[in-house]
C-alpha positions as CSV (number, residue, x, y, z in Angstrom):
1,X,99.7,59.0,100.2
2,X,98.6,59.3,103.5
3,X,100.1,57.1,106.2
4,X,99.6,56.2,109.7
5,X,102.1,57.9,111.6
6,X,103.6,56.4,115.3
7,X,103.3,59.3,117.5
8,X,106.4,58.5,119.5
9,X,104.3,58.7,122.8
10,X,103.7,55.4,123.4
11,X,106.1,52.7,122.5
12,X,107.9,54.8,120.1
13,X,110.8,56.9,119.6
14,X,109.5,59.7,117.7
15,X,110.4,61.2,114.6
16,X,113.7,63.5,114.1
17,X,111.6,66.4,112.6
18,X,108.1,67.1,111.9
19,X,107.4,69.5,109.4
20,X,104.0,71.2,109.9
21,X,102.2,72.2,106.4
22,X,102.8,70.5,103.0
23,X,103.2,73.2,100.3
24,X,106.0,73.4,98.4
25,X,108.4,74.6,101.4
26,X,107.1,72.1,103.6
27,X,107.5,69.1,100.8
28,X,110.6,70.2,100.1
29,X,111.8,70.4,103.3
30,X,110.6,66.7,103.9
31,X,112.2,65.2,101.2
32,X,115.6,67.3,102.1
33,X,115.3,65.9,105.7
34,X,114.0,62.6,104.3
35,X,117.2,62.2,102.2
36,X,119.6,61.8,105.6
37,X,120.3,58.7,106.1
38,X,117.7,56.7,108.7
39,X,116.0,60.2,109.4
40,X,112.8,60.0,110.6
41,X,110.1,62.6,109.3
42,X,106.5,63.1,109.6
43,X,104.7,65.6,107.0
44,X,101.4,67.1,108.1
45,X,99.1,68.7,106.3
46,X,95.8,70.9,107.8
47,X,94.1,70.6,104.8
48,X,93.6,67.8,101.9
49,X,97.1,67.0,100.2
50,X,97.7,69.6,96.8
51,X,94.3,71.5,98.1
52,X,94.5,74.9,96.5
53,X,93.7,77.6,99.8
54,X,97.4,78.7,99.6
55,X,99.9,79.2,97.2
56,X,101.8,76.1,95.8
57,X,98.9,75.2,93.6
58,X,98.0,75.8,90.0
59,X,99.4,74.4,86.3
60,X,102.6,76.9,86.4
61,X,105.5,78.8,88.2
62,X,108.3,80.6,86.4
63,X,112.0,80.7,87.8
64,X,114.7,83.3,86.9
65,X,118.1,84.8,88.9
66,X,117.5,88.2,87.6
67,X,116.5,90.5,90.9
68,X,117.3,93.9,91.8
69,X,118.2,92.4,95.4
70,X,122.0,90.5,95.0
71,X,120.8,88.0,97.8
72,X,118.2,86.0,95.8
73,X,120.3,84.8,92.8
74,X,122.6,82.5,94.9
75,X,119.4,81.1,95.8
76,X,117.6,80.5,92.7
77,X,121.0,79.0,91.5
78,X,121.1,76.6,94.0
79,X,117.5,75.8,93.4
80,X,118.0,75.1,90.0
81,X,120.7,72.2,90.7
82,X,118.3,71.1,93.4
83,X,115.5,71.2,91.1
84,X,117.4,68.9,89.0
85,X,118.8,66.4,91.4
86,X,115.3,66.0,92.8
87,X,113.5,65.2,89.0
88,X,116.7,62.6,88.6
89,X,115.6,61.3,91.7
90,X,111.6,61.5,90.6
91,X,112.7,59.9,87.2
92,X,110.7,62.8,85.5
93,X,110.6,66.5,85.2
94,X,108.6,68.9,86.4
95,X,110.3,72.0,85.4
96,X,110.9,72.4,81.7
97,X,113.9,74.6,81.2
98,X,113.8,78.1,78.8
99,X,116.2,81.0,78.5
100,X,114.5,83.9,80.5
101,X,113.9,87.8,79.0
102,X,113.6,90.7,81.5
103,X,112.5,94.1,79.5
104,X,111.7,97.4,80.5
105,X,112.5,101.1,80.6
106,X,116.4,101.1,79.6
107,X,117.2,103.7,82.7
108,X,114.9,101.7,85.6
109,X,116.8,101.3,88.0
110,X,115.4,97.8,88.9
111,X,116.0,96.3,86.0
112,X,119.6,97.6,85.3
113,X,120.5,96.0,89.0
114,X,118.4,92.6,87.7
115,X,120.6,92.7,84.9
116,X,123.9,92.7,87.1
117,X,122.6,90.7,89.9
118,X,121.7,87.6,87.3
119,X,124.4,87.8,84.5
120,X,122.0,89.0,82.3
121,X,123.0,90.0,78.6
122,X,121.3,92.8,76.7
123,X,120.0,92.1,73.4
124,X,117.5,94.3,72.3
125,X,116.4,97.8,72.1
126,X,112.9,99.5,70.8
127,X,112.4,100.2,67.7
128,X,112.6,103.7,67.7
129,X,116.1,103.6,68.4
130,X,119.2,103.7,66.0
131,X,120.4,100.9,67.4
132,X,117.2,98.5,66.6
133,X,118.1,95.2,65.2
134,X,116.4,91.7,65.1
135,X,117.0,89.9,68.0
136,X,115.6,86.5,70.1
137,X,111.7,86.5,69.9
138,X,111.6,90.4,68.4
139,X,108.6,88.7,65.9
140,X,106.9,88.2,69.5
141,X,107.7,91.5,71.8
142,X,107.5,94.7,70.5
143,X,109.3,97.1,72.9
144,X,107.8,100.9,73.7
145,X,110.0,103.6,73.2
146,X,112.7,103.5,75.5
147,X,112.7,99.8,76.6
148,X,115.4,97.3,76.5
149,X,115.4,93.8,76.8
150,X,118.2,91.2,78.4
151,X,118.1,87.8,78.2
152,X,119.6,84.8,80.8
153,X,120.2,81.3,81.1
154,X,118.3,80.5,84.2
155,X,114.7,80.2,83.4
156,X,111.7,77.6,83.1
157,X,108.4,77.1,83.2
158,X,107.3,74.6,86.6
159,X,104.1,72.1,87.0
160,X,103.3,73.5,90.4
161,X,101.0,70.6,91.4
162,X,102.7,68.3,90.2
163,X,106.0,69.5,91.8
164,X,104.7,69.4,95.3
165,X,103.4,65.7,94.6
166,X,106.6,65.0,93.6
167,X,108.4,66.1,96.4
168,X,105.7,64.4,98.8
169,X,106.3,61.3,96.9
170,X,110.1,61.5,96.9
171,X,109.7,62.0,100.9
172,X,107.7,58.9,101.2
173,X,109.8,57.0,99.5
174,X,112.7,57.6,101.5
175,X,110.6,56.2,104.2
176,X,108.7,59.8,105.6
177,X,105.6,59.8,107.0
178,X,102.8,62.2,105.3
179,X,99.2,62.8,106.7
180,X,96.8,65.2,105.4
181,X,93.5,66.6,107.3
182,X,95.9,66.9,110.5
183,X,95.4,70.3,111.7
184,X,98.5,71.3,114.2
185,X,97.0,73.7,117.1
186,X,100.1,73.5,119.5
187,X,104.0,73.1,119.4
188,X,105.8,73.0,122.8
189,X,109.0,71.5,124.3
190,X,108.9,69.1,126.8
191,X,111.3,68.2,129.4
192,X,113.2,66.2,128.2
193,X,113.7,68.8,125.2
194,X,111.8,66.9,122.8
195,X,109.1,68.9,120.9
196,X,105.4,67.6,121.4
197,X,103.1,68.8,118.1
198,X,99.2,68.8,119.1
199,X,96.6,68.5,116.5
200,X,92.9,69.8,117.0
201,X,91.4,66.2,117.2
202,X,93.7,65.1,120.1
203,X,96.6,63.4,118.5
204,X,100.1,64.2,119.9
205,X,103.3,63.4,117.9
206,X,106.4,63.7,119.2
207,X,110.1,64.8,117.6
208,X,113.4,66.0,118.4
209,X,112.7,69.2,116.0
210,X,110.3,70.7,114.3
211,X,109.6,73.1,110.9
212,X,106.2,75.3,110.7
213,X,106.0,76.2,106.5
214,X,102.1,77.4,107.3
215,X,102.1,80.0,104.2
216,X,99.4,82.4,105.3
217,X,99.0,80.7,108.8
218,X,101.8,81.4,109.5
219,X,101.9,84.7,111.6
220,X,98.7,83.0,113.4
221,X,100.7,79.7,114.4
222,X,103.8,81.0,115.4
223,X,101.9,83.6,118.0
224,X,100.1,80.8,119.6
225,X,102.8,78.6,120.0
226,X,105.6,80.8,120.9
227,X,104.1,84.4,121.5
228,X,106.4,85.8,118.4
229,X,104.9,88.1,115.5
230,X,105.6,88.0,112.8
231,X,104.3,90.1,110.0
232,X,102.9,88.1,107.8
233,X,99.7,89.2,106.1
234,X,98.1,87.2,103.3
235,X,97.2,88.8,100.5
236,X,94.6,87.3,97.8
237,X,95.2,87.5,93.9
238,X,94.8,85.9,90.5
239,X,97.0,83.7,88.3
240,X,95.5,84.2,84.7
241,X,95.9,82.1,81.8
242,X,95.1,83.7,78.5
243,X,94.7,81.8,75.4
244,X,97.3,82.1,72.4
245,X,95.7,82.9,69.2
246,X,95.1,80.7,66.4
247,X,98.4,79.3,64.6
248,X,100.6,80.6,67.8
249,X,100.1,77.4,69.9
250,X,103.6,75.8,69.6
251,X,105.3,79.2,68.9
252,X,104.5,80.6,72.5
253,X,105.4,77.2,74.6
254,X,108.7,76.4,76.7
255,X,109.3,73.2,74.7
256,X,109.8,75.6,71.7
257,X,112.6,77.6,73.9
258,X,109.9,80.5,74.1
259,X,111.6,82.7,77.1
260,X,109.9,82.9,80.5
261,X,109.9,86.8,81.2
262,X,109.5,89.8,83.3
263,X,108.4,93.6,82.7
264,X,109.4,96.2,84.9
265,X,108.2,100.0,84.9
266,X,105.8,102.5,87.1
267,X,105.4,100.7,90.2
268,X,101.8,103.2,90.4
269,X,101.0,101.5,87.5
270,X,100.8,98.0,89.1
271,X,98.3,97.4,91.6
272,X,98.9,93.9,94.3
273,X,95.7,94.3,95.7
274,X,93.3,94.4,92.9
275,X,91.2,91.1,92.1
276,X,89.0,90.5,89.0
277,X,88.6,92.5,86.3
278,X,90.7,95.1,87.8
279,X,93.7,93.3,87.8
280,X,92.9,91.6,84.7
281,X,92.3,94.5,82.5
282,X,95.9,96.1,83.3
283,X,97.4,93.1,82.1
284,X,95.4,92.8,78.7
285,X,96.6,96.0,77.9
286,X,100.6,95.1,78.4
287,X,99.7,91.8,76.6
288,X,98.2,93.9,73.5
289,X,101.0,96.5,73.8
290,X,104.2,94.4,74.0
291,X,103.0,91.4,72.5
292,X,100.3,92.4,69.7
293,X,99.0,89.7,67.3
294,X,100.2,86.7,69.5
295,X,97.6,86.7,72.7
296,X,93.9,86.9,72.4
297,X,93.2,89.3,75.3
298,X,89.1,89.9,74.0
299,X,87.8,87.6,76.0
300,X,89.4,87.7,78.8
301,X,91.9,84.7,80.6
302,X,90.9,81.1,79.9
303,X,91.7,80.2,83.8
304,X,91.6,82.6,86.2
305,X,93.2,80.8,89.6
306,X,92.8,82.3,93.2
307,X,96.2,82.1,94.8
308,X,96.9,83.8,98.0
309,X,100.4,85.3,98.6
310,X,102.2,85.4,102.2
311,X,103.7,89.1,102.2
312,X,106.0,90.8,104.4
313,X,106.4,94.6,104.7
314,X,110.1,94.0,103.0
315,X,109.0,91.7,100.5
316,X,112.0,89.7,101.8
317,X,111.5,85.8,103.3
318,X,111.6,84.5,106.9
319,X,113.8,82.1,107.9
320,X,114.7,81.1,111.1
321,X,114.9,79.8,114.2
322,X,111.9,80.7,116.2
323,X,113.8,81.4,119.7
324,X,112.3,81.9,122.8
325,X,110.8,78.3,124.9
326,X,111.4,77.0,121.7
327,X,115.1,77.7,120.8
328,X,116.7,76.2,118.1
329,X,114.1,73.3,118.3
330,X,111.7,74.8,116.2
331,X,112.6,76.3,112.3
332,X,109.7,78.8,110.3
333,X,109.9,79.3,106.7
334,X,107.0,81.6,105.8
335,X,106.7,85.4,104.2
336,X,107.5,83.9,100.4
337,X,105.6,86.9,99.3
338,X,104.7,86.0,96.1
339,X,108.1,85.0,94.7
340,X,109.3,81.8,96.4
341,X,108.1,78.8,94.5
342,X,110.8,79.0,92.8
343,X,113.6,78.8,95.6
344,X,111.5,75.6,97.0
345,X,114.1,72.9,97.0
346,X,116.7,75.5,98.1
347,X,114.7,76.8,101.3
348,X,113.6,73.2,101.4
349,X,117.6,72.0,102.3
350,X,117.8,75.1,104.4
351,X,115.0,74.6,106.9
352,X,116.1,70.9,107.4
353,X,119.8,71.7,107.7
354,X,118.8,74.0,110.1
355,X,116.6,71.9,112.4
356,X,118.7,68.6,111.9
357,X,121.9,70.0,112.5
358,X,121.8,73.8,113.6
359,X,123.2,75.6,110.6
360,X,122.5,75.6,107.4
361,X,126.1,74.8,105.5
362,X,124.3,73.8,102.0
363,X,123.4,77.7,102.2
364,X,126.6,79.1,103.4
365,X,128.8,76.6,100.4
366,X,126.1,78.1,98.1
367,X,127.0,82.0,99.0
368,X,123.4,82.5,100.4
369,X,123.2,85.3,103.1
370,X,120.6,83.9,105.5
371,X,120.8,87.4,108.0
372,X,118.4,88.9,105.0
373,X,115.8,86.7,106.4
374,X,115.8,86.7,110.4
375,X,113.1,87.4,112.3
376,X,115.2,90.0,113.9
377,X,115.1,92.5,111.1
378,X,111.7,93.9,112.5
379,X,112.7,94.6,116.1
380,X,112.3,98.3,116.2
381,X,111.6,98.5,112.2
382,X,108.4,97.3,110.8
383,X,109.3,97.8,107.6
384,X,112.2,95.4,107.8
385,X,114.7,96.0,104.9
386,X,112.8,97.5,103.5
387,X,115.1,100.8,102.8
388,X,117.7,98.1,102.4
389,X,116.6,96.6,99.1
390,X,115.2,99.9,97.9
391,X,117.2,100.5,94.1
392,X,118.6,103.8,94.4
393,X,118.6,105.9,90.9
C-alpha cells in the first residue's frame, strides 16, 4: 500500500494534513480527512504497516457504552455509526455486532454509574437471591453471591488488524498517500505558516496541518517538537485467548449473539502491571468462577499477544491542539489508555475536523465534551481528572 509521496518542496503544493503514525487513530483520521472533498493527505508510518509494537494489533477488540464516566458513551455511540458507514464504504465488515453484559457486585459503584451512563437494563441476579430467575446466557455465567448482571445494545466483537487495513485502504482510495518505514524526527512551522514534517533519513514533507497519533511515542515526539509534556507512559500487557472447550465452539461466538462483557469488583484484586503467568492466572480463576464448564483454563491461553497501552495518570484521552510555535497547526491524539480502539473512527473525524477546519463540530452535533481531554487538565495537577471521574459511593 505504500506510495511515493510529493513532498510539496519542490514543485508541489503540499498536502492539507499529514498525519504522523498509522494505528487505528492515525488511519482513522486519514480516511476522515481523506473523505473531504479534493483533500490532500499523506499517512506515515515509523514502522512496517499493521506491525504489532503498539496497540491497534491483534485478532480482536470489544466495544460497549457502558462507563462509569458520562463523557465516553456519546463517543462510543458516534463510533458505532461511524463504524458502520466506514464498513458500507469498505463493502465488508469488520465489526460483528453482539448485545453487551456488564456484571458485578450489585452495590459497586462503578457499575451502577455504567449502567446509567449506557442505558443499560438489569436482567439478572445470583443465584442465591430470591429473586433468581433464567435469564440471557445464565447456562454460561454463573454470578457470586451478590452480583448482578445488565445487558445493552451497543456491543461487538472488532478484527483489529483488519480494521486498520481497512481504514488505510479506504484512505487510499480516496486518493491519500500512505508510506510505512518513515520515521518522523521533527515537526516545525515555517514562515509562511505551513508545517514542514522531517523524517530520520532526510526527507521533508510539507502541509498546511498536521496530526501526531504516536501511541506510546507520543510523550517523546511531542517534547521534541514543541517542548510540551505530556504524561504519557506506556505500559506493556497481554491479550489472551483461551480455548472454548469441546462442544462449546459455536455457543461462545458473536455470530451466535454470545454477549461481549465486562466484570467489575476489587480494583486490589486486578493488577495493570503484571505480565505472564501473573496476569494470566487471575484471569483463569474468574473464567473458572463465573463461567465454569465453558472455558478450558488448564492449559493456559491459546495466544498470548503483547500489546502495549498508552496510559495517562486520569485514564482519560488527549486531544488537542498542541499550542505553543505550533498553534492550531498541529492536532495530538494519544493517551487511549487501554480503552480507545473502540472510539477509533470517532477520534478519527475529531482529529481531522480539528486540524482541517479548527473545531471539531461532528463532536459537538454528537454531545461529545472535548474539555475532558485537553492537555490543559495537568497544569498544576498531575493527576488530571483524576478526582473528577472518581465514582463516589
Amino acid at each position: 500500500m505504500a506510495a511515493a509521496a510529493n513532498n510539496g518542496g519542490e514543485g508541489g503544493d503540499g498536502f492539507d494534513v499529514i498525519v504522523v503514525g498509522a494505528g487505528i487513530m492515525g488511519s482513522c483520521a486519514a480516511y476522515a480527512a481523506s473523505t473531504r472533498g479534493g483533500a490532500r493527505v499523506l499517512l506515515l508510518e515509523r514502522f512496517d504497516l499493521l506491525h504489532h509494537r503498539g496497540s491497534s494489533h491483534g485478532e480482536s477488540r470489544t466495544i460497549r457504552a457502558t462507563y462509569p464516566q458520562a463523557h465516553y458513551p456519546p463517543m462510543v455511540r458516534l463510533a458505532a455509526r461511524l463504524w458502520d458507514d466506514a464498513q458500507r464504504d469498505a463493502g465488508y465488515r469488520v465489526l460483528t455486532p453482539t448485545p453487551h453484559l456488564d456484571m458485578g457486585p450489585r452495590a459497586d459503584p462503578a457499575l451502577r454509574a455504567s449502567i446509567v451512563n449506557g442505558a443499560a437494563t438489569e436482567v439478572a441476579s445470583d443465584a442465591a437471591s430470591d429473586a433468581a430467575a433464567p435469564w440471557p446466557w445464565s447456562g454460561v455465567f454463573r454470578l457470586p453471591e451478590g452480583w448482578t448482571a445488565a445487558t445493552s445494545e451497543i456491543g461487538g466483537v472488532m478484527k483489529a488488524t483488519k480494521a486498520v487495513a481497512m481504514f488505510q485502504s479506504l484512505a487510499a482510495k480516496n486518493g491519500a498517500v500512505v508510506r510505512d518505514r518513515t520515521e518522523v524526527v521533527g515537526i516545525a512551522k515555517q514562515g509562511d505558516g505551513s508545517i514542514v514534517v522531517k523524517t530520520s533519513s532526510g526527507e521533508e514533507f510539507h502541509g498546511a496541518k498536521c496530526i501526531i497519533t504516536v501511541g506510546a511515542w507520543a510523550s517523546k515526539l511531542v517534547r521534541s517538537v514543541a517542548g510540551v509534556d505530556l504524561p504519557v507512559q506506556p505500559l506493556h500487557t497481554l491479550i489472551c485467548y483461551w480455548r472454548a472447550r469441546p462442544g462449546r465452539e459455536h455457543e461462545l461466538t458473536p455470530e451466535s449473539g454470545f454477549p461481549t462483557f465486562a466484570s467489575y469488583g476489587d480494583p486490589d484484586r486486578r493488577d495493570w502491571c503484571a505480565t505472564g503467568d501473573a496476569l494470566v492466572e487471575p484471569v483463569a480463576r474468574w473464567i473458572d468462577e463465573v463461567m465454569p464448564g465453558h472455558v478450558d483454563t488448564a492449559g493456559g491461553p491459546v495466544i498470548r499477544q503483547p500489546c502495549m497501552y498508552s496510559m495517562t495518570p486520569d485514564e482519560d484521552f488527549i486531544i488537542d491542539f498542541v499550542g505553543g510555535e505550533l498553534g492550531k497547526d498541529v492536532v495530538v491524539g494519544a493517551g487511549f489508555s487501554g480503552h480507545g480502539f473502540k472510539m477509533g473512527p470517532a477520534v478519527g473525524r475529531i482529529l481531522a475536523e480539528m486540524a482541517l477546519d479548527g473545531e471539531a463540530r461532528t463532536a459537538a452535533e454528537a454531545g461529545v465534551e472535548l474539555r475532558h481531554f485537553r492537555i490543559g487538565r495537568f497544569e498544576d495537577n498531575p493527576e488530571g481528572n483524576l478526582a473528577e471521574n472518581k465514582v463516589k459511593n
